[in-house]
C-alpha positions in Angstrom: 4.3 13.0 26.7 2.8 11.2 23.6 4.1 9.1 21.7 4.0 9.6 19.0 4.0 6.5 16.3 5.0 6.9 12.9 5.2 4.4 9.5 6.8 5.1 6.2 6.2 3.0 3.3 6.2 3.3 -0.8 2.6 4.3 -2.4 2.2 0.4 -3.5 -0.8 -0.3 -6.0 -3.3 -2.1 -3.9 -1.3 -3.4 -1.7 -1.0 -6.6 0.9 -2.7 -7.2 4.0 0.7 -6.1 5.9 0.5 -2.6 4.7 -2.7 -2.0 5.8 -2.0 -3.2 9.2 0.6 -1.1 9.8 -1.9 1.8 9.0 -3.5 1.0 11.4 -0.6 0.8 14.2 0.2 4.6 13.9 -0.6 7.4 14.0 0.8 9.4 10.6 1.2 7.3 7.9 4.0 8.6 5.6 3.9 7.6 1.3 7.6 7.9 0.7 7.3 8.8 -2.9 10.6 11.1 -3.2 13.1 7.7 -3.8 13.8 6.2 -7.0 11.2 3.7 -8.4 12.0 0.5 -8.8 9.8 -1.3 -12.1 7.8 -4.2 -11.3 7.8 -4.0 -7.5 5.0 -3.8 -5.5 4.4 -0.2 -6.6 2.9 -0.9 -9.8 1.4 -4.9 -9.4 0.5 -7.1 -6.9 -0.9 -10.6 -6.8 -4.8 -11.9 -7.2 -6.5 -15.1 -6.8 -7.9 -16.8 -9.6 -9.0 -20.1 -10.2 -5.4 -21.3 -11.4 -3.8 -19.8 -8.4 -2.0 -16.2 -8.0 -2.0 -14.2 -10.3 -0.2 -11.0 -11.6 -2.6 -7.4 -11.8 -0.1 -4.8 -13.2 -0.2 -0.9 -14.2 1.7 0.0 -17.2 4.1 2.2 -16.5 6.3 4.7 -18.3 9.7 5.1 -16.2 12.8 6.5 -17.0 15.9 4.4 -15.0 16.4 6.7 -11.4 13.0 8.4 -12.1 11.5 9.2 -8.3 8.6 7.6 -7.7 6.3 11.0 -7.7 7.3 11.6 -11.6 6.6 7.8 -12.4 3.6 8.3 -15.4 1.3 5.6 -16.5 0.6 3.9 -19.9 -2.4 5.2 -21.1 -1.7 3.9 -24.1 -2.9 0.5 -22.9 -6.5 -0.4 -22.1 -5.4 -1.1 -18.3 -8.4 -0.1 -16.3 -10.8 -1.9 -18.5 -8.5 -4.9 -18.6 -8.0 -4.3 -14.5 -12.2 -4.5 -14.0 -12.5 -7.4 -16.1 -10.1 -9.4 -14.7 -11.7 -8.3 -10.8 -14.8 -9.7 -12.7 -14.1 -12.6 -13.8 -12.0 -13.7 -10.8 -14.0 -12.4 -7.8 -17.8 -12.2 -9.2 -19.1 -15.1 -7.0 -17.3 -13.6 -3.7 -19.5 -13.1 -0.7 -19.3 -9.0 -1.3 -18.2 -8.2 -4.7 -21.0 -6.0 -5.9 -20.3 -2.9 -3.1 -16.4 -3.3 -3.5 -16.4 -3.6 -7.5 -18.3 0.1 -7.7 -16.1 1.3 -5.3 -13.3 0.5 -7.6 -15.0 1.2 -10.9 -15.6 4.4 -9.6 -11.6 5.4 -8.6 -10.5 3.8 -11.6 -12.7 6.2 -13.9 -12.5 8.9 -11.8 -10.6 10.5 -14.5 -7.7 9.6 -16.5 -5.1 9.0 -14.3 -1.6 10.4 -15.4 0.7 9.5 -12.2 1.0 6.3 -10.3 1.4 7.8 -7.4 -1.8 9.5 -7.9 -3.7 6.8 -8.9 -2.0 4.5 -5.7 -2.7 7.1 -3.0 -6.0 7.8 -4.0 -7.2 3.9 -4.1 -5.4 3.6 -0.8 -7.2 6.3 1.1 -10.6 4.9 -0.2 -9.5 1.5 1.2 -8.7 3.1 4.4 -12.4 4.6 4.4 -13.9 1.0 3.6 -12.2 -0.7 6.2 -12.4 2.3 8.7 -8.8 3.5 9.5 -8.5 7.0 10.5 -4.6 7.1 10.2 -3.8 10.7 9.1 -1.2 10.0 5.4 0.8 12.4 4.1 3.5 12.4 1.2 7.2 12.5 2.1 7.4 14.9 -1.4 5.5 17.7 0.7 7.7 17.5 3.4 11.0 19.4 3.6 13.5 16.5 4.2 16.2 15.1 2.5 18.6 12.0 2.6 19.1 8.8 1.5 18.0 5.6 3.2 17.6 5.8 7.3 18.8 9.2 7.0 15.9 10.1 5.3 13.9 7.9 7.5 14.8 9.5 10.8 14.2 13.0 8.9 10.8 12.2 8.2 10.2 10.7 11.5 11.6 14.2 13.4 9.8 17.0 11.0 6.6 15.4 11.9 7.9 15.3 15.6 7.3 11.4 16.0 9.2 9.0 18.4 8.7 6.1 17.6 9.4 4.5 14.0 6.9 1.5 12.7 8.9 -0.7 10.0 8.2 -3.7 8.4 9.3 -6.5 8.7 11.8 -6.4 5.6 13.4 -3.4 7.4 15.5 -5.5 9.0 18.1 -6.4 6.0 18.8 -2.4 5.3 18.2 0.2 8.0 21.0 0.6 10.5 19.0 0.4 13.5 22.1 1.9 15.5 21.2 5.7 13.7 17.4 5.5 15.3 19.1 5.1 18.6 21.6 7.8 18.1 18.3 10.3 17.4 16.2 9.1 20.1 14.0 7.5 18.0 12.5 4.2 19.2 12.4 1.4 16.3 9.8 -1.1 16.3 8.5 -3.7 13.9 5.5 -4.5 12.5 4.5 -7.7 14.5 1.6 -8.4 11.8 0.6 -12.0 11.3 -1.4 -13.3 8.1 -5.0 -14.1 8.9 -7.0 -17.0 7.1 -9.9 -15.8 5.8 -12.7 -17.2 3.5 -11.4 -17.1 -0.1 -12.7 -18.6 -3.1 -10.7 -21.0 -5.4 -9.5 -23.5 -3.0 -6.1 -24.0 -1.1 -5.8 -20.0 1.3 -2.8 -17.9 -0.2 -0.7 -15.4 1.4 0.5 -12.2 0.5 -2.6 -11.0 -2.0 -4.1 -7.6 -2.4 -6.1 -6.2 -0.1 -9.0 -6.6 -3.0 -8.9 -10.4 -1.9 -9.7 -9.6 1.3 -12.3 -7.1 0.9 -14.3 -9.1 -2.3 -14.7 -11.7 0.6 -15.4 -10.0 3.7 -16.5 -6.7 3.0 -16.8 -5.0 6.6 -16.1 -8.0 8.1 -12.2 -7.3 6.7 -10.9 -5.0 9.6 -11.2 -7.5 12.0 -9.5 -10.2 10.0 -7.0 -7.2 10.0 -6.2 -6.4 13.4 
């Protein structure tokens, strides 16, 4: 029998290294986008390098307090994707491959104009996925037919798409009760990913960036700085 391997994350906005790597450890990766949105997480910023350290990139969003993640809307008010591909600009311009990865992003960012986060994340994601090569299937947890709240609704996700064995993070540690996973047969394991150096620009390496870090200075070098 197959096992089959399953991760579950939030639809992040360019996310970390981390998330990527666990992308590539299974086999369906689910966007959990039916769970309230939390404002200012990872969901709608995430850090870049600049020449005064780490910096902030963040989509303005227009949220409502318990809105679900799949009915967050963005600010269009605000001048974000110009602001977004100025700042990529000006802080990655001399990397070793900033020329192929800046069209790439030009071109999801004016694809059209974007209305839902979610939207806008997934769809930067899978073109990510593409550049770097994963083939990990993705679905959203809002087209599935499953319910519950927390590691209920984990191990509901994990069963309708018949998996048995449950990726986490790291972080999953302080909040799922890892007792429930047994109780359904499902095997939990955690992500066992560990940050790679890589070449960056503006001196001392720093953790935790965007995957744009990565890919502005390796290009298709990145998925083996990955794994």
């Amino acid at each position: 029998m197959s096992h089959k391997i399953i991760a579950i994350h939030q639809p992040n906005f360019l996310p970390w290294l981390g998330f990527f790597y666990k992308m590539t450890k299974s086999d369906i990766f689910v966007f959990l986008d039916n769970v309230q949105f939390s404002k200012n997480s990872y969901q709608n910023r995430v850090k870049i390098k600049s020449p005064q350290g780490a910096i902030w990139l963040t989509v303005p969003v227009l949220h409502n307090f318990g809105q679900l993640t799949k009915d967050v809307k963005i600010n269009n008010k605000e001048l974000w994707r110009e602001k977004h591909l100025k700042t990529f600009e000006m802080n990655y311009k001399r990397a070793a491959y900033f020329k192929p990865f800046f069209e790439l992003l030009q071109e999801i960012y004016f694809k059209k104009e974007w209305e839902l986060l979610v939207d806008f994340n997934t769809e930067l994601i899978s073109h990510i996925s593409k550049f770097l090569g994963i083939k990990t299937e993705t679905i959203r947890a809002s087209s599935l037919n499953v319910s519950g709240k927390s590691t209920d609704l984990l191990i509901n996700i994990v069963k309708e798409l018949n998996g048995s064995i449950y990726l986490s993070g790291k972080g999953g540690t302080n909040y799922q009760d890892e007792e429930k996973f047994k109780n359904n047969g499902i095997e939990l394991r955690y992500s066992d990913f560990k940050h790679p150096t890589y070449p960056q620009l503006w001196g001392e390496f720093i953790e935790g960036l965007s995957i744009v870090d990565l890919l502005f200075n390796c290009g298709e070098k990145s998925l083996g700085y990955l794994k």
